[in-house]
N, C-alpha and C positions, 0 to 999 in steps of 0.2 A: 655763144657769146663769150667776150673776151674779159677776164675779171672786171679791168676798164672798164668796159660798157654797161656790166652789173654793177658795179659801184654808181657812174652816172645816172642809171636806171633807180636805184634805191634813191640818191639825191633827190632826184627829179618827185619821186613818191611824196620825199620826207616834207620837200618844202612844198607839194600841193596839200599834203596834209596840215601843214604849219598854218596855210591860205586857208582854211576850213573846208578845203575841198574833198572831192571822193575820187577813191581809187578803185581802178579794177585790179587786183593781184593773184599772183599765185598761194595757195596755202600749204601747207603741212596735210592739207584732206583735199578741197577741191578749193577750185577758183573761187574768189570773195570779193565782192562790196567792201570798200572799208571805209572809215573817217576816225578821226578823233574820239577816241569813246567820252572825252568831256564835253564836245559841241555837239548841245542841243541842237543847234540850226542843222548842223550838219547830218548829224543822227536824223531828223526829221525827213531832210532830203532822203534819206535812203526808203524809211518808209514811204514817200511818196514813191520813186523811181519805184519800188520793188509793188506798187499799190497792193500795201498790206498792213494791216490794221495795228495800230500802234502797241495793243494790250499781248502782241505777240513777241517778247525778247528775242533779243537778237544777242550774240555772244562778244568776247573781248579776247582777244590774242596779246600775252606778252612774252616778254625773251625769256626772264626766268620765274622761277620758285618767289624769290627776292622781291623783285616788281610786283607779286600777285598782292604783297603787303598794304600796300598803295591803297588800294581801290578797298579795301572790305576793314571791317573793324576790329574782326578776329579773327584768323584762320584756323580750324581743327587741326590738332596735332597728325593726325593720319590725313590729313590732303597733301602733306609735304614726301612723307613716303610714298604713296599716291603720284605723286608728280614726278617725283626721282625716279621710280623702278613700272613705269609705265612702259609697256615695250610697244603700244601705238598709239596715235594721236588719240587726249584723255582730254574730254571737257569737265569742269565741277561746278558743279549749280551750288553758291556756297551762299549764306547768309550775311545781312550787315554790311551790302556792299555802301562805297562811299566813293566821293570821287567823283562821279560818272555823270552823264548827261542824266538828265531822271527818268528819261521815255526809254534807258535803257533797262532802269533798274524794274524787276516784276514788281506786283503788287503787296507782294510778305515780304519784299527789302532783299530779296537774293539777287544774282549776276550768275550769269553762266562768262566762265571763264578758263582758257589752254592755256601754257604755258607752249610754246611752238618750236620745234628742233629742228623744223624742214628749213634749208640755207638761207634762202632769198626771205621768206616770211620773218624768221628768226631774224635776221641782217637787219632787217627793217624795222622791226619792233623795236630791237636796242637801239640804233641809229636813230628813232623816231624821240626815245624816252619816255615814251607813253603806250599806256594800253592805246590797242587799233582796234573798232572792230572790224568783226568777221561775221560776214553772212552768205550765202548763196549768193550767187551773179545771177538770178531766174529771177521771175515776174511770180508773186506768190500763187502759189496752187499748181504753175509749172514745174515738170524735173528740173533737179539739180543738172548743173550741166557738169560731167565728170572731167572733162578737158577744155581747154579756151575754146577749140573748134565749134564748140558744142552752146557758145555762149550768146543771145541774140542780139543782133544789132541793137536791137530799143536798150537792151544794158548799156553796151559800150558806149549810145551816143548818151547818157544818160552820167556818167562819169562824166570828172574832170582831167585824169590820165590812168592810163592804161599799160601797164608794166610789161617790159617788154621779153623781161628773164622767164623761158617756160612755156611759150605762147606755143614754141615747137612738140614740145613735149604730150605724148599722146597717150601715155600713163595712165589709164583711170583712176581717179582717186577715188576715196571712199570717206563717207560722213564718220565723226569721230564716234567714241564710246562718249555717253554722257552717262555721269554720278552725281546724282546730288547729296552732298552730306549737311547734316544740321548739327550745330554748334552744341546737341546733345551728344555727338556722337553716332544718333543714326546714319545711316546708307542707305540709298534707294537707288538702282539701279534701272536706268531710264531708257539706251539704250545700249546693249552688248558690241 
C-alpha cells in the first residue's frame, strides 16, 4: 500500500471509531477487535461478537507513555521505565483505571493497557486521540488468529470496517508480555 492509502485507510478507521463503531485492525501482536475504549455500547458489541463473557477484560492500546495518564489515576513510577525500554510488545495490568467504558474496567479497578510502536496500530491510536481497544479477532475459546488469513468470516462480517494496511502480511504475530503492577510497587508477572 501506498502511504496515501494508509493514511485513507487509518481516516476511514478513526471516523468508524468516532460513529462508535468496530474495527478489524492490525496490532503491534496480532490482528484486533477494536472500539473506543469509552463506549460502553460499543465495548458491549465486541463482547457480544466475540460471545464472551463480560467479567473477562479486554485490554486498551495507546500511542504513548503520555496518553496512558488519561485513563488511570496514578501511574507507578517503574511502568514508565517499563514502557520506555520494553524491547517487545508489553501489556500493564495497572490500578485506578478511569476514563474507560466500565465493562472494560476488572473488578479491583485495574485496566490492562500497551502503549503500541507497531506503524499502522500506533498511526491510529494518536490519530484517534483515545485509548482503542485491543482484543483478539476469534470467537472466545477459539485460537487467536496469528495473521488476517487466519481471521473467520463471522469476525469480519461482525465489524463495521476492516483495515486494509497488513491484511497481506503473513508474519505471525505473537500475544504480548502481560505485567501487572500495584500502586504498592508489587509486580506480578502474568505472562513472559
Amino acid at each position: 500500500m501506498t502511504q496515501k492509502q494508509i493514511a485513507e485507510d487509518i481516516k476511514t478507521a478513526v471516523q468508524t471509531l468516532r460513529k462508535g463503531g468496530l474495527i478489524l485492525y492490525p496490532t503491534d501482536t496480532i490482528w484486533g477487535i477494536g472500539c473506543d475504549a469509552s463506549n460502553e455500547d460499543a465495548v458491549r458489541r465486541i463482547f457480544q461478537l466475540k460471545q464472551r463473557e463480560d467479567s473477562k477484560a479486554m485490554i486498551c492500546l495507546v500511542d504513548s507513555a503520555n496518553r496512558m495518564q488519561r485513563y488511570l489515576r496514578q501511574v507507578p513510577d517503574v511502568a514508565w521505565d517499563l514502557v520506555e525500554f520494553a524491547e517487545k510488545p508489553l501489556t500493564l495490568i495497572l490500578d485506578g483505571a478511569v476514563n474507560l467504558a466500565p465493562s472494560l474496567i476488572a473488578e479491583d479497578g485495574s485496566v490492562g493497557i500497551r502503549v503500541t510502536r507497531e506503524n499502522i496500530s500506533h498511526e491510529l491510536c494518536y490519530r484517534y486521540e483515545r485509548a482503542i481497544v485491543s482484543t483478539s479477532a476469534n470467537i472466545s475459546g477459539a485460537p487467536s488468529p496469528s495473521c488476517f488469513a487466519e481471521i473467520s468470516d463471522e469476525i469480519k462480517n461482525g465489524v463495521d470496517y476492516i483495515m486494509l494496511s497488513r491484511q497481506n502480511d503473513l508474519s505471525k504475530g505473537k500475544p504480548s508480555q502481560i505485567i501487572k503492577l500495584g500502586l504498592d510497587g508489587q509486580i506480578q508477572i502474568i505472562r513472559k
